[in-house]
C-alpha positions as CSV (number, residue, x, y, z in Angstrom):
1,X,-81.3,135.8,60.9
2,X,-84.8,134.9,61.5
3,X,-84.5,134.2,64.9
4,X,-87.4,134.8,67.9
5,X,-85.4,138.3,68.5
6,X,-85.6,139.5,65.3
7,X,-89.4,138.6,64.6
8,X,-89.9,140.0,67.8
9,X,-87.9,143.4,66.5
10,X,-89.7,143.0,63.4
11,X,-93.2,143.0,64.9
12,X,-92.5,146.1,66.8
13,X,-90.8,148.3,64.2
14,X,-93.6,147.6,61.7
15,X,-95.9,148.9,63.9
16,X,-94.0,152.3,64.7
17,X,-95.2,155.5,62.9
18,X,-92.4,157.9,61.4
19,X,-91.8,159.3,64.8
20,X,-90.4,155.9,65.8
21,X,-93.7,156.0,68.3
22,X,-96.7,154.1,69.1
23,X,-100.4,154.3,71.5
24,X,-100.1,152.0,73.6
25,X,-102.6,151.1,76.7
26,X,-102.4,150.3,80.5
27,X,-104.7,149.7,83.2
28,X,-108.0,151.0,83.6
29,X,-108.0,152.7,80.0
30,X,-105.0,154.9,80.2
31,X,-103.7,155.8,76.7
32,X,-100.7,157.4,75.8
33,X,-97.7,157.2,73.1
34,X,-94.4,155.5,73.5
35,X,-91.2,156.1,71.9
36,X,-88.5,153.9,70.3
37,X,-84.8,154.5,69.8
38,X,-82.6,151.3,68.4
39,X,-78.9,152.0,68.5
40,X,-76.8,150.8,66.0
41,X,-75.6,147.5,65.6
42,X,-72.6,146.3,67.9
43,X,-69.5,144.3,65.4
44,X,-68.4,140.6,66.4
45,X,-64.8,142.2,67.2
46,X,-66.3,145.2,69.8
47,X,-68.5,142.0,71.3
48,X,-65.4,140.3,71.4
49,X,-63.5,143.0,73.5
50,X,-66.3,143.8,75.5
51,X,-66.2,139.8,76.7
52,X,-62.0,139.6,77.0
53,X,-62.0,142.9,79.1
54,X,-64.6,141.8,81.1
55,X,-64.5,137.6,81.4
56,X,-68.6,137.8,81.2
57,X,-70.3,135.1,79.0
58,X,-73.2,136.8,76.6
59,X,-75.7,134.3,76.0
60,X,-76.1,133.7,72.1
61,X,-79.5,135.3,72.2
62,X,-78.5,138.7,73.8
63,X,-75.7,138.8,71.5
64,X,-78.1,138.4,68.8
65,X,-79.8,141.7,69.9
66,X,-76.5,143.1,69.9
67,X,-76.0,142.3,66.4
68,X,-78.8,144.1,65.2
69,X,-78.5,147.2,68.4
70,X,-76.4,148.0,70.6
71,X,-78.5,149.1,72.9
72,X,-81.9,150.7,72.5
73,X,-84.6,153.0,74.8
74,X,-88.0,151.7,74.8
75,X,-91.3,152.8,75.7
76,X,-90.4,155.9,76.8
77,X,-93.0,158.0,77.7
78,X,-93.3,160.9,75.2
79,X,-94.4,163.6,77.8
80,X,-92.7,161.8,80.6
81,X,-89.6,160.0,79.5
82,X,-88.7,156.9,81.7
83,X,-89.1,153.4,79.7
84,X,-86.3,150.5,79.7
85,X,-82.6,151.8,78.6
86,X,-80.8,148.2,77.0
87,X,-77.4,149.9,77.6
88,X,-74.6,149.7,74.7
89,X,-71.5,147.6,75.5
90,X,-69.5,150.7,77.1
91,X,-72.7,151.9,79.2
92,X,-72.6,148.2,80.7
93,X,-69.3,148.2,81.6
94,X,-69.0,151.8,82.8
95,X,-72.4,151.3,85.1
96,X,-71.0,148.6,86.5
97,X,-67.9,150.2,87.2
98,X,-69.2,153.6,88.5
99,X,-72.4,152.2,90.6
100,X,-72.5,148.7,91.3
101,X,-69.9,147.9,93.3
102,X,-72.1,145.6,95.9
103,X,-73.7,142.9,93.5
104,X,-71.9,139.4,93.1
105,X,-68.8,140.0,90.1
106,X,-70.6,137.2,87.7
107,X,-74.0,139.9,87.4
108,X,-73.8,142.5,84.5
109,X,-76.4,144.9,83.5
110,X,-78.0,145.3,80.4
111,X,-81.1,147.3,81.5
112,X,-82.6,150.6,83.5
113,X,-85.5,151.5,84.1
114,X,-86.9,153.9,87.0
115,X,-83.5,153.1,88.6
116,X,-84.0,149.1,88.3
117,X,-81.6,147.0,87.1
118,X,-82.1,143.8,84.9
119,X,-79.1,141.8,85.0
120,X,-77.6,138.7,83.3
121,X,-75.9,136.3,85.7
122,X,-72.7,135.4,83.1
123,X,-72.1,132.1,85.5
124,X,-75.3,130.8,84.6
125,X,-74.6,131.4,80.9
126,X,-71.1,129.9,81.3
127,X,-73.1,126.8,82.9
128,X,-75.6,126.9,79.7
129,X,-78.5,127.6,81.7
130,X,-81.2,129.4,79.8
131,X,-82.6,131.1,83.0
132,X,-80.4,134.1,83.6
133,X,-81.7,137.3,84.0
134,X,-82.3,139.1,87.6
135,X,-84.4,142.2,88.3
136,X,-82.6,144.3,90.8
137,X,-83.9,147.4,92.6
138,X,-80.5,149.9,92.9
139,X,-81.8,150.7,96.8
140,X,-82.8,147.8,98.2
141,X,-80.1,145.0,99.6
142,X,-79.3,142.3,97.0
143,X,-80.6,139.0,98.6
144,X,-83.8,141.2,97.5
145,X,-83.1,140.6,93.6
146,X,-85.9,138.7,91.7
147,X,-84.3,135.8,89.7
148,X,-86.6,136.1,86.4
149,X,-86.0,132.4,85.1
150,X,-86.4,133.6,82.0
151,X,-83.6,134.2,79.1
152,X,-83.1,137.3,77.2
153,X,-85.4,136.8,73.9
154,X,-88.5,135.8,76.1
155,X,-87.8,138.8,78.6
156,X,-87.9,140.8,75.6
157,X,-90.3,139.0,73.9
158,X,-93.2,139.4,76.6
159,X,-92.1,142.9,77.0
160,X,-93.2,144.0,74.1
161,X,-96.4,141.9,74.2
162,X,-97.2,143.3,77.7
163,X,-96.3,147.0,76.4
164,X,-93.8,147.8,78.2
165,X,-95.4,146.9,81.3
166,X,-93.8,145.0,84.9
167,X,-95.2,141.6,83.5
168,X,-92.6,139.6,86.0
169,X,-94.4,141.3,88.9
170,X,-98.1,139.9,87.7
């Protein structure tokens, strides 16, 4: 695999010191260090389960980062905690289970962070659209959702490039 995913990956990890953590820097100078957890990886049979139990479509390039971690925390504050949670295949199906019960059945989560949702709309992936991913806020109604036309490897992609920050909200 030498995919945009795992360069991406690749990129990162190499710059992580033994601690798994990194400086990183935000507006008007603030400095402070992030951590990193990657989970690990997720088999083609548990995939396979996951999408029979559930009738979602994972788009080839999530499933990619499922191959390589099921699931992973990053830039999570090391005083403060907080950072983006990619849930594991049994944390997506359980959160959706246990606390979304008013989003449309075709939306799955595969990120928190702060009590934000990112979601992938499996209807789009079913149609082979690459624009599929939806930033929901957990208290606010969902005709409020922010369709991120964006696919999974670029979400993460620019994630990492920004540090971590909101770059959909720029």
């Amino acid at each position: 695999m030498n995919s945009f995913i795992v360069k991406s990956l690749k990129a990162l990890q190499g710059r992580l010191d033994l601690e798994n953590s990194l400086v990183v820097q935000r507006e008007e100078g603030y400095i402070y260090n992030v951590e990193f957890v990657f989970n690990s990886p997720a088999s083609i049979e548990e995939i396979d389960r996951f999408t029979e139990k559930t009738g979602w479509r994972l788009p080839d390039d999530y499933k990619e980062f499922l191959l390589l971690h099921n699931g992973a925390h990053l830039f999570s504050d090391v005083k403060y905690g907080g950072g983006y949670k990619l849930l594991n295949l049994d944390e997506i199906y359980q959160e959706y289970v246990e606390n979304l019960n008013d989003v449309p059945k075709n939306w799955y989560p595969i990120s928190i962070d702060n009590g934000d949702y990112l979601f992938i709309d499996s209807s789009k992936v079913e149609d082979g659209k690459r624009d599929y991913l939806i930033r929901f806020q957990a208290d606010e109604p969902v005709e409020y959702a922010l369709k991120l036309k964006m696919n999974f490897e670029t979400w993460l992609d620019k994630l990492i490039v920004c540090q971590g920050l909101e770059f959909w909200l720029w």
